[in-house]
C-alpha positions in Angstrom: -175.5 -42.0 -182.5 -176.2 -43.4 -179.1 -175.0 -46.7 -180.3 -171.7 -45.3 -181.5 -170.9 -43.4 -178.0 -171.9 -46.6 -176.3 -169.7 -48.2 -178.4 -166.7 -46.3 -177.7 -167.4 -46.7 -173.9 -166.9 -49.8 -173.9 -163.6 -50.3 -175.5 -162.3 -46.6 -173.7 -160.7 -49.1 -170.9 -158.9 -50.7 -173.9 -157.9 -47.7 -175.6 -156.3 -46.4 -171.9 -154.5 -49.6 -171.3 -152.9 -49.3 -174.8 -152.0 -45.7 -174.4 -150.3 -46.6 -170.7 -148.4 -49.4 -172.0 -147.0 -47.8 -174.5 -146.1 -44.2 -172.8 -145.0 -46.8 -169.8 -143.4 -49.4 -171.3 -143.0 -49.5 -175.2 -141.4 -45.7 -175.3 -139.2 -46.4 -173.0 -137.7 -49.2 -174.1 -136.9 -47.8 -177.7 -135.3 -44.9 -176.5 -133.4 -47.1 -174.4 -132.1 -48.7 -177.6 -132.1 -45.8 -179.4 -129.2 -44.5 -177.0 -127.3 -48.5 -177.0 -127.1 -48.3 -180.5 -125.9 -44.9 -180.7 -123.5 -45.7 -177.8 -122.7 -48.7 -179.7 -122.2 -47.1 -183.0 -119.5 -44.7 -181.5 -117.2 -47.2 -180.1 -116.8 -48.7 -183.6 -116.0 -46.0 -185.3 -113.5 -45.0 -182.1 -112.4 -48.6 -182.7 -112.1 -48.7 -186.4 -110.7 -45.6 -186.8 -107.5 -46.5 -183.8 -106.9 -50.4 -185.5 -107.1 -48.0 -189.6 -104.2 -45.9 -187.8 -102.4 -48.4 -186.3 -102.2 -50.3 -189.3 -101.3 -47.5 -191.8 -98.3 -46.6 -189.0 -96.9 -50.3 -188.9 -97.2 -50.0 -192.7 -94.8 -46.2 -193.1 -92.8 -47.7 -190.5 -92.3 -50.9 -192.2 -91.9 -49.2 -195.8 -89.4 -46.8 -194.1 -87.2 -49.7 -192.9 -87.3 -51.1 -196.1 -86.1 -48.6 -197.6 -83.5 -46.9 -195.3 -81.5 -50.4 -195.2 
């Protein structure tokens, strides 16, 4: 049992360094991206949606013209 504690006294500094990097560093960073990509993901569907309108418009506008002449 003694060996066991020693054991986990020695890698303990190991064990702290991984949890500071990651609450420092690693977390961070992937809500970070988390928020890019949903930034990211909202300006295509602004964008996709404005060039699916613009499109259908030309189209009634051109279909009316067609039509009316």
């Amino acid at each position: 049992m003694e060996d066991f504690i020693a054991s986990i006294g020695q890698f303990s500094p190991y064990i702290l360094m991984f949890v500071v990097i990651y609450f420092f560093f690693l977390r961070p960073q992937m809500k970070k991206q988390k928020q890019e990509l949903n930034f990211s993901r909202k300006w295509f569907d602004f964008i996709f949606l404005y060039q699916f309108f613009m499109n259908f418009f030309k189209f009634v506008l051109n279909f009316m013209r067609k039509n009316i002449t």
